[in-house]
C-alpha positions in Angstrom: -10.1 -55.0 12.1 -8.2 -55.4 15.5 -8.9 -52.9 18.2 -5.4 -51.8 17.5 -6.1 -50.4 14.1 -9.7 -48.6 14.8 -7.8 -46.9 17.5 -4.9 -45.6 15.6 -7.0 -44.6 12.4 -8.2 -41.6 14.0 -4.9 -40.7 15.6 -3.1 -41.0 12.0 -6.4 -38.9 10.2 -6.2 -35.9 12.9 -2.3 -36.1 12.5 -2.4 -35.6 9.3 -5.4 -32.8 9.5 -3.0 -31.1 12.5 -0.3 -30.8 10.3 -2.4 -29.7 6.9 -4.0 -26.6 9.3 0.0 -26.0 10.2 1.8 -26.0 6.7 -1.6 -23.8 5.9 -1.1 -21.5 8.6 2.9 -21.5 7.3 1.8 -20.2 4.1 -0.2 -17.5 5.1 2.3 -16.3 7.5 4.6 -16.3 4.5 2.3 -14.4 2.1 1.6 -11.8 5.1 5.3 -11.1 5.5 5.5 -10.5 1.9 3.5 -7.9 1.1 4.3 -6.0 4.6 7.8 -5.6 3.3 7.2 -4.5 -0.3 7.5 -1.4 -1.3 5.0 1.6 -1.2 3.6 2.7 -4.1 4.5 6.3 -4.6 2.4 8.9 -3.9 0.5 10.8 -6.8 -0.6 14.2 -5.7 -2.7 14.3 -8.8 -2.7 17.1 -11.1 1.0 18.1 -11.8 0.9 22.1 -12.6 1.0 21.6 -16.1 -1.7 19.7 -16.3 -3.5 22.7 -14.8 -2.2 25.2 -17.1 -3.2 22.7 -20.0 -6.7 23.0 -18.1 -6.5 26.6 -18.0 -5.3 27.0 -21.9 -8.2 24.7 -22.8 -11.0 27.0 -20.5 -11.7 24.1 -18.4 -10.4 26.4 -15.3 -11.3 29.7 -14.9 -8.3 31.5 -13.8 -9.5 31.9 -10.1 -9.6 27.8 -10.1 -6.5 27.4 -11.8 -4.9 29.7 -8.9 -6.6 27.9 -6.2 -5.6 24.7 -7.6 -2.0 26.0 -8.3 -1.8 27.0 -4.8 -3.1 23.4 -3.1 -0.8 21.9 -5.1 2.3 24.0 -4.3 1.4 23.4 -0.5 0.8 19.5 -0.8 4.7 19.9 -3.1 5.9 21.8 0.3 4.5 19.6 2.6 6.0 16.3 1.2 9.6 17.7 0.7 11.9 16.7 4.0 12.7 19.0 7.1 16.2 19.6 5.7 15.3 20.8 1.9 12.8 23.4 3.7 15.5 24.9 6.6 18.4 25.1 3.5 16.1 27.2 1.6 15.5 29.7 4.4 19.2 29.8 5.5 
């Protein structure tokens, strides 16, 4: 080999590492951008109220539980509904 090629052998391999690490780096960006722009999943709050009167019916809740419950989940409804919904109901 001439000193001409060993010198640009290690040039052309670290070129082509350079650009493997950026078209990498590309990709991940890509993926990244992705999922920060899909959508939320929606929120479940859990038990819908009747799923607690089903609980209820069945004995599974006594009925103090069932009106705690019914209450927590009444105040997590309220707290999730917008600003606007709440001030129309009071005026």
């Amino acid at each position: 080999m001439t000193l001409l090629a060993t010198s640009v052998l290690p040039v052309f391999v670290w070129s082509l590492v350079l650009i493997a690490i950026v078209v990498a780096g590309l990709l991940v960006v890509t993926l990244v951008k992705k999922r920060i722009q899909q959508p939320d999943e929606p929120i479940s709050i859990g038990f819908s109220l009747e799923d607690l009167r089903q609980m209820y019916k069945d004995g599974k809740l006594s009925a103090e539980e069932f009106e705690r419950a019914k209450q927590k989940l009444l105040q997590g409804v309220q707290q999730f509904q917008p600003h606007s919904e709440k001030s129309r109901g009071q005026g």
